[in-house]
C-alpha positions in Angstrom: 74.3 -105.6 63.0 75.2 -106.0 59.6 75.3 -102.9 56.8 72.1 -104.2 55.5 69.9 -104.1 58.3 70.3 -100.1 59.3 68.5 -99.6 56.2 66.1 -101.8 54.9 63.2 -103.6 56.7 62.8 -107.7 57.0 61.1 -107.2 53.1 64.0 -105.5 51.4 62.1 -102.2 51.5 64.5 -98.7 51.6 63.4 -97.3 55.3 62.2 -93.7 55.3 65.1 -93.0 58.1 67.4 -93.4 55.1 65.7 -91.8 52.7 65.8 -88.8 54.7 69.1 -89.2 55.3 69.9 -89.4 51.3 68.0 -86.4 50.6 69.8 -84.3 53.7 72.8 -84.9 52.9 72.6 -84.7 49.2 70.5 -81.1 49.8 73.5 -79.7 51.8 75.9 -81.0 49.3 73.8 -78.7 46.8 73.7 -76.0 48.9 77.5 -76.5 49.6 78.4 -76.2 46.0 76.5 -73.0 45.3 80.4 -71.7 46.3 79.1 -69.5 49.1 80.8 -71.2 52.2 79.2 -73.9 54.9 75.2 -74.0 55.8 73.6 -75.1 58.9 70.3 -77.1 58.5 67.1 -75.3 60.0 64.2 -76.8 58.8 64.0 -80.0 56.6 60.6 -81.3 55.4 60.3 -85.1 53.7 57.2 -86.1 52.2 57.2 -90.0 50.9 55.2 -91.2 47.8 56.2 -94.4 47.2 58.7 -97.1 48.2 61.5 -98.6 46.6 63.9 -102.0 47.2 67.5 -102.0 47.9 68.8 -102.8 44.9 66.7 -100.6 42.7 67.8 -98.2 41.3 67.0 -93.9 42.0 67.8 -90.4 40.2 68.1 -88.0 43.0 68.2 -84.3 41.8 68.5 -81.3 44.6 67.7 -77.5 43.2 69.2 -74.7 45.4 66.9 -71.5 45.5 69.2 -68.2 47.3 67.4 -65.5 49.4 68.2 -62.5 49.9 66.9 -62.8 53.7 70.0 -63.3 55.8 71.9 -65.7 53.3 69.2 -68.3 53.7 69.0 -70.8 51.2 66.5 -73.6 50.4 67.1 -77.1 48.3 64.2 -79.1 46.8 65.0 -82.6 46.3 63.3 -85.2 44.7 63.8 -88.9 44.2 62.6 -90.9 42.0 62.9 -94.6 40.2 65.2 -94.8 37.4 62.9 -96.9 35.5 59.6 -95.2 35.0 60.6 -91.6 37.4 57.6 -92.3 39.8 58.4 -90.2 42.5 59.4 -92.0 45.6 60.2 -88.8 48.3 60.6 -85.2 48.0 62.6 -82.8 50.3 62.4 -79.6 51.3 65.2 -77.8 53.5 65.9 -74.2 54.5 69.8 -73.7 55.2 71.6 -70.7 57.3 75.4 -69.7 56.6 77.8 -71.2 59.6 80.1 -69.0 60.7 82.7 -70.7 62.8 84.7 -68.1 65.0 87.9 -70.2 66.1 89.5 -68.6 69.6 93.2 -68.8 70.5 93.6 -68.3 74.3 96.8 -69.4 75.0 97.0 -68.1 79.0 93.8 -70.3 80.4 95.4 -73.9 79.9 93.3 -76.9 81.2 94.8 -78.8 84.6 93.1 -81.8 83.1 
């Protein structure tokens, strides 16, 4: 399988998986820079407006909105065609901080 075909159809058309994709990781990217540490993905909403073709070209813009419940934090994103900025998607994600607690426990080695 060439590069080509995991995202567009047999017409050339953008598939929604990798829109989604796009505005995921472009939403915890956001979210990310806010400065505040690593976010986990809990919710992520896409709703789809209009297509676009491979080599056309998009403005993608993410806001980042903190709460003050639990460190959530949401990111709107929006993409739209460069030309005339008809929306083609919009996203809408909730984010929780990761905490990753790394354990050192030297005694219990693995016989594998």
């Amino acid at each position: 399988m060439s590069g080509k075909e995991s995202y567009d159809g047999e017409d050339g058309i953008w598939q929604a998986g990798a829109i989604t994709t796009v505005i995921d990781g472009i939403g915890a990217a956001a979210v990310y820079s806010t400065g505040d540490g690593l976010y986990s993905s809990l919710d992520l909403n896409v709703s789809f407006y209009s297509t676009a073709k491979i080599q056309e070209k998009v403005e993608v813009e993410a806001r980042v909105k903190a709460t003050n419940n639990g460190g959530l934090k949401s990111a709107v994103i929006e993409i739209r065609r460069e030309s005339n900025g008809e929306i083609i998607a919009t996203g809408r994600m909730w984010m929780s901080p990761l905490s990753v607690k790394v354990r050192h426990n030297v005694s219990k080695i693995s016989k594998l």
